[in-house]
C-alpha positions in Angstrom: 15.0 152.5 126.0 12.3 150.5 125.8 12.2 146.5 125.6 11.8 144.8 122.1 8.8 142.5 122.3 8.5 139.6 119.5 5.8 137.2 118.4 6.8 133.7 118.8 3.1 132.1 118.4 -0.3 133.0 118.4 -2.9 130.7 121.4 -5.7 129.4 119.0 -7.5 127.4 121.4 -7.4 125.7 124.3 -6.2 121.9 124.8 -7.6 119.5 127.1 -9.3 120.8 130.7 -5.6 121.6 132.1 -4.7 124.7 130.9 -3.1 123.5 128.0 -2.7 126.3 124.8 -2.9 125.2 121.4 -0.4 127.7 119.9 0.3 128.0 115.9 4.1 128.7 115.8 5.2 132.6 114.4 8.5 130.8 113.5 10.1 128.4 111.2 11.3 126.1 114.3 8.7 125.3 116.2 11.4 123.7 118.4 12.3 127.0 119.5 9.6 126.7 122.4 11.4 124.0 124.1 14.8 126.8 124.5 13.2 129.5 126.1 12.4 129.3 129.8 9.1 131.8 129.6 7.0 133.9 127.4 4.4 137.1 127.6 1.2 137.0 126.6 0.6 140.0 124.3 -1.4 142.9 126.1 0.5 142.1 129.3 4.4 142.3 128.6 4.9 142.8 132.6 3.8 139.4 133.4 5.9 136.3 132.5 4.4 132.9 132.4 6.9 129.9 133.2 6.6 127.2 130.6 5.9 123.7 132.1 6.2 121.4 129.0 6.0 121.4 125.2 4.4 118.8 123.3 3.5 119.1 119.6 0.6 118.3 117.9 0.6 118.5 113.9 2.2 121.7 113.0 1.0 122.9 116.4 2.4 123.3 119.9 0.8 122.8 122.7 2.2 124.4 125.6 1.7 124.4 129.3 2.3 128.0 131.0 2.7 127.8 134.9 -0.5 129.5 136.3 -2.7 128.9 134.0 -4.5 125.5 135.1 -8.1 125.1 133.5 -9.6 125.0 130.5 -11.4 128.1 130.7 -8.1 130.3 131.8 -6.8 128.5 128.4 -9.9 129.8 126.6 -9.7 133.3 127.7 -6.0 134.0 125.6 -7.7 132.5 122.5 -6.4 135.0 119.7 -3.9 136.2 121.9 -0.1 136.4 120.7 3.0 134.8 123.1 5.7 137.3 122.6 9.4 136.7 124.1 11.7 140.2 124.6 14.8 140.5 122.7 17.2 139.1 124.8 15.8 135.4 124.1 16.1 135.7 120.5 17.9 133.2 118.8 21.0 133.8 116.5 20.0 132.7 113.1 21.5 131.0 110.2 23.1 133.6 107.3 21.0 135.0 105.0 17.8 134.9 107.5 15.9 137.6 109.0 13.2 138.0 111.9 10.1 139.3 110.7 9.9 142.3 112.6 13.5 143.2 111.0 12.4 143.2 107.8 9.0 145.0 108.1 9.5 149.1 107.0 12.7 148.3 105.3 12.7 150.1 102.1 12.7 148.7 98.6 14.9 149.4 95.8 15.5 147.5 92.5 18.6 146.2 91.4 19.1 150.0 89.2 18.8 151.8 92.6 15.5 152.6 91.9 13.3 153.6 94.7 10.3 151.0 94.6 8.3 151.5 98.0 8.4 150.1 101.4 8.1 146.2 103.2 4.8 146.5 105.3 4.1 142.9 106.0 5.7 138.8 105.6 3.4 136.6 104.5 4.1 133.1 105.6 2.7 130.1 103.9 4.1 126.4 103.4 5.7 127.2 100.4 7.6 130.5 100.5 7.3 133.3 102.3 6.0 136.5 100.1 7.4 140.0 101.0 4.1 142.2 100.8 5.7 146.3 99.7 3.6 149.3 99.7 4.5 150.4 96.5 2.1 153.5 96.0 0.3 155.2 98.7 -2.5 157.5 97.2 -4.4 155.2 95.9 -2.6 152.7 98.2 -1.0 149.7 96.1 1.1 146.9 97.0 2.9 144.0 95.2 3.6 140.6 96.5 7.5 139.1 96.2 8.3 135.9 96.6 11.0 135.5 99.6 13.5 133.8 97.6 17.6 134.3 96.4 15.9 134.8 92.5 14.3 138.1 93.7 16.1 139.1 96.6 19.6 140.2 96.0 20.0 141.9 99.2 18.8 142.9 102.6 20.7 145.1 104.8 18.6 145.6 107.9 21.4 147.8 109.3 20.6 150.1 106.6 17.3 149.2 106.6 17.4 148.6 103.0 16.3 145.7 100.5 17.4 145.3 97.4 15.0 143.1 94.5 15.5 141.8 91.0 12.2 143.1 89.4 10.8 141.3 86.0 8.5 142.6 84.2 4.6 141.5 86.0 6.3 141.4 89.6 5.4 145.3 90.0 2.9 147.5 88.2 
């Protein structure tokens, strides 16, 4: 079976002439980068890269990875994502999901009515917004807010979501 990669961050730009990333965190504690021991950079899962120190910056972390020591070998990962396997996942709190559990769950309404599919997460500073493919031909989508008013239930065992729908929220 193969390994379960996840996004942790994505490198934006370099810091400093060191080696240093600027990374925008992929999770709501940013903290998180100071618990694990290594990451992969996306494109490469076979190589790990140590992490030397943490710092923050902002909303940013900037991150030293053993190996990479200049400014230009900082550069060259601009864009790129860190990703950690699934064995350094974190346990979460109740009631909270990682991204990649949610995305492809399907969608039904509080009547058991079939309403489409959960293609993407869209994080901002407010709320998260669940993005479902509700039609495919032509292809449509609606936005959901990521909150207990809308959600009623996720079962990613069953890979199954359940939403309150008002009238405006789908069409």
């Amino acid at each position: 079976m193969a390994m379960r990669l996840l996004r942790v961050g994505q490198i934006i730009n370099a810091q400093g002439i060191r080696g240093e990333l600027r990374v925008y965190p992929l999770t709501d504690y940013k903290e998180r980068f100071e618990e694990l021991e290594y990451v992969y950079i996306e494109g490469d899962p076979s190589l790990k890269y140590d992490i030397q120190n943490v710092r923050y910056k902002n909303e940013l972390v900037l991150l030293k990875l053993k190996g990479i020591d200049d400014r230009n070998a900082a550069e060259a990962l601009k864009e790129k994502y860190l990703i950690i396997d699934e064995t350094q996942k974190r346990e979460l709190p109740e009631d909270t999901y990682l991204i990649a559990d949610l995305i492809g769950l399907e969608v039904y309404s509080e009547t058991n009515e079939w309403i489409g599919t959960l293609i993407d997460v869209i994080q901002s500073t407010g709320q998260d917004l669940y993005e479902i493919l509700i039609r495919e031909d032509p292809p449509k989508t609606a936005l959901v807010p990521a909150v207990k008013e809308f959600i009623l239930d996720v079962n990613v065992d069953k890979k199954r979501m359940t939403i309150k729908v008002i009238e405006g929220l789908i069409e």
